[in-house]
ChimeraX commands (.cxc) that place a marker at each C-alpha (Angstrom):
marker #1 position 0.00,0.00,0.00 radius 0.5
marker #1 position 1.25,3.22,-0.87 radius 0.5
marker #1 position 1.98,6.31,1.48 radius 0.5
marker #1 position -0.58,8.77,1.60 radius 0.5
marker #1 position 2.48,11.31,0.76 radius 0.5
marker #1 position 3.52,9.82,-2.19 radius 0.5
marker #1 position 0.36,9.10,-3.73 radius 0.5
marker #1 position 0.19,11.74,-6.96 radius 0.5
marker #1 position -2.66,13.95,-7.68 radius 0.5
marker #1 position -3.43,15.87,-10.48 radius 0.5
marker #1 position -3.80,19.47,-10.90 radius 0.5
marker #1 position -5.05,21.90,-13.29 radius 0.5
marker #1 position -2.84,25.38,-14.49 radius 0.5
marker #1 position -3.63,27.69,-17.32 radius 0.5
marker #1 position -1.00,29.49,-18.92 radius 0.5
marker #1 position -1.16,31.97,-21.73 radius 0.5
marker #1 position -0.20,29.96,-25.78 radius 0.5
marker #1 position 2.83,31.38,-26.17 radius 0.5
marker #1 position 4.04,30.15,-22.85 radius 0.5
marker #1 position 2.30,26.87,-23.20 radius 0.5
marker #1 position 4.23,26.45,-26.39 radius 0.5
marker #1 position 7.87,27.65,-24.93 radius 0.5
marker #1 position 7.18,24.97,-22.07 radius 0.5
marker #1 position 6.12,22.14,-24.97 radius 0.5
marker #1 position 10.02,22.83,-26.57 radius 0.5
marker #1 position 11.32,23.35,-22.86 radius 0.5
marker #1 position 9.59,20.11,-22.09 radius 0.5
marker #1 position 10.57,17.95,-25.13 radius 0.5
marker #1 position 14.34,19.26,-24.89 radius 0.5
marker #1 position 14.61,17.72,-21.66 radius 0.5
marker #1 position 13.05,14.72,-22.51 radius 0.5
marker #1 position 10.04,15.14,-19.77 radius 0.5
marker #1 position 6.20,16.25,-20.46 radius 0.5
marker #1 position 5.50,19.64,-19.33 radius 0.5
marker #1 position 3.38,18.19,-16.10 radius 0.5
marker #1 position 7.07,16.71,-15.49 radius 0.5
marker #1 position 8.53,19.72,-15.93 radius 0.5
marker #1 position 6.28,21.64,-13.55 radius 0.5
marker #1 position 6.43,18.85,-10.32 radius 0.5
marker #1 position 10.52,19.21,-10.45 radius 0.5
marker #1 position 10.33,23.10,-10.46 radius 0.5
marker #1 position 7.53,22.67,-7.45 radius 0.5
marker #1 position 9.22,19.77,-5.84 radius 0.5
marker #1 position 12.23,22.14,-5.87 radius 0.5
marker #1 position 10.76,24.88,-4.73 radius 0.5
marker #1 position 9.66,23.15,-1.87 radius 0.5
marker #1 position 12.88,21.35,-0.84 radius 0.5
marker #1 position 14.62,24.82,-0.93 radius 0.5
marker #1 position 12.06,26.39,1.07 radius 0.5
marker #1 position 12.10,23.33,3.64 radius 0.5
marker #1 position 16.13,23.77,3.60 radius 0.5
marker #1 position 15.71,27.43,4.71 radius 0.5
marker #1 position 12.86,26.65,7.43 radius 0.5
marker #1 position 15.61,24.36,8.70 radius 0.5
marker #1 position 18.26,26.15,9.06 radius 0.5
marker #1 position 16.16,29.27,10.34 radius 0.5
marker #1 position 15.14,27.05,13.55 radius 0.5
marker #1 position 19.05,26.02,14.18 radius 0.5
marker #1 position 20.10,29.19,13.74 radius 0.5
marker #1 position 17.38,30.15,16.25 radius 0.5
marker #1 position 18.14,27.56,18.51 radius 0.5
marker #1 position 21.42,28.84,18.58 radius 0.5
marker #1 position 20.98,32.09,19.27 radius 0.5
marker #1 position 18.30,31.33,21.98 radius 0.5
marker #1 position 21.12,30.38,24.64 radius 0.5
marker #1 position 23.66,33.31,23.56 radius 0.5
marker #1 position 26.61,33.02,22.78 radius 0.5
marker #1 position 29.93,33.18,25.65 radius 0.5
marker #1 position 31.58,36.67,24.48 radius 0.5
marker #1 position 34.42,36.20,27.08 radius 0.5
marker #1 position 35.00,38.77,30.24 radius 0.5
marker #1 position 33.12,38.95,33.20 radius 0.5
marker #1 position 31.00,41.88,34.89 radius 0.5
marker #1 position 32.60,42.39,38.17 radius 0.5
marker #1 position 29.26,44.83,39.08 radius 0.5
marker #1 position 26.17,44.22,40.46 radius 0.5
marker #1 position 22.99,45.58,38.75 radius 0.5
marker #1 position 22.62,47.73,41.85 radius 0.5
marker #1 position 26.38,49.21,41.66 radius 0.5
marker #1 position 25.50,50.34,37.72 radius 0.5
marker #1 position 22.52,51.88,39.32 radius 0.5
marker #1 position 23.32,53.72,42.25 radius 0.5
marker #1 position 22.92,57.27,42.51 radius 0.5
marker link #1:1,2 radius 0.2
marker link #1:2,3 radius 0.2
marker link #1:3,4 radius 0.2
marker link #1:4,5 radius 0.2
marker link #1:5,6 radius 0.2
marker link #1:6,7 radius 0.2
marker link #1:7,8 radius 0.2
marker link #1:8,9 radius 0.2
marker link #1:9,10 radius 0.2
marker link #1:10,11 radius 0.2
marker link #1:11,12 radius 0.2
marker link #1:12,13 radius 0.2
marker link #1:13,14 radius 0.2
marker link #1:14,15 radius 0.2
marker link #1:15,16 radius 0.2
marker link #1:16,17 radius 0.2
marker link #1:17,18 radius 0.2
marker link #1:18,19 radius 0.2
marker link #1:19,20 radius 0.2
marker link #1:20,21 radius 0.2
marker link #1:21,22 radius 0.2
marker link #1:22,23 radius 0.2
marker link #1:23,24 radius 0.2
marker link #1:24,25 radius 0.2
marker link #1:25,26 radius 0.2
marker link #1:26,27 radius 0.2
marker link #1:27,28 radius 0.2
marker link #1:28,29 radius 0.2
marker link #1:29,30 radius 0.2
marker link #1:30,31 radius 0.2
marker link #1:31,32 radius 0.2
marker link #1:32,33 radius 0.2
marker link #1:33,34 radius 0.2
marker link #1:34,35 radius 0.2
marker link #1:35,36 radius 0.2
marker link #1:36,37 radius 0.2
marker link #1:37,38 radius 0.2
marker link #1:38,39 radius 0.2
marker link #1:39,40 radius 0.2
marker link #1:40,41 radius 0.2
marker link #1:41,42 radius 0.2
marker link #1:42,43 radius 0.2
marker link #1:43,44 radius 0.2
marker link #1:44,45 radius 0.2
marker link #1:45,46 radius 0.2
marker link #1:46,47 radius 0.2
marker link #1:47,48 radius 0.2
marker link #1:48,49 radius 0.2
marker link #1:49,50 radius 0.2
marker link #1:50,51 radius 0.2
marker link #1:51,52 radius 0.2
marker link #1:52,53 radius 0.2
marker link #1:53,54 radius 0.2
marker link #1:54,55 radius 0.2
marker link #1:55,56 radius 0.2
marker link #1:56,57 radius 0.2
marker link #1:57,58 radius 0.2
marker link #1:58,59 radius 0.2
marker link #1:59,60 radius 0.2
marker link #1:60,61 radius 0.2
marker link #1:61,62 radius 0.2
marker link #1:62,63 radius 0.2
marker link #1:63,64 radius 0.2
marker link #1:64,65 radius 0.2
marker link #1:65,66 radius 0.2
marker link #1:66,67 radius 0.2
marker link #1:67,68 radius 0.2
marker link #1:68,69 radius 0.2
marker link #1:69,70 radius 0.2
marker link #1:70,71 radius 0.2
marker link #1:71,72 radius 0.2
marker link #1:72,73 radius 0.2
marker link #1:73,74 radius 0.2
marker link #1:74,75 radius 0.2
marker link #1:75,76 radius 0.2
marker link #1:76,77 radius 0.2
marker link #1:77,78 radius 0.2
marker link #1:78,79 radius 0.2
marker link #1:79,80 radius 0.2
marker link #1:80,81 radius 0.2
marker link #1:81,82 radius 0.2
marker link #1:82,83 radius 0.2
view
């Protein structure tokens, strides 16, 4: 049985002739249909856009701690704040 996930489902785009007819050459110069063409460019989109979502939560988790800069404050808060 297959994975919900992977199961494929159609979908329906309308494009203007002229660039329904670039995509037909585009299509048949790489040797895919133009339905192929357009899941890699989504599939791609999606992977790069899952990359970045990624690395936007490490770099968040990283930050989240702080980072050691060295040194040490010898003062209390009260000593910066007395009058």
């Amino acid at each position: 049985m297959e994975h919900p996930d992977t199961v494929k489902q159609n979908i329906t785009v309308k494009l203007d002739r002229r660039t329904l007819r670039k995509a037909k050459v585009l299509a048949a110069r790489r040797d895919t249909s133009i339905s192929g063409l357009l899941a890699e460019q989504i599939e791609n989109l999606v992977r790069e856009n899952d990359l970045y979502e990624q690395a936007q939560r490490q770099a968040l988790d990283l930050m989240e701690p702080g980072f050691p800069m060295g040194g040490r404050i010898a003062a209390t808060r009260d000593e910066w704040h007395e009058r």
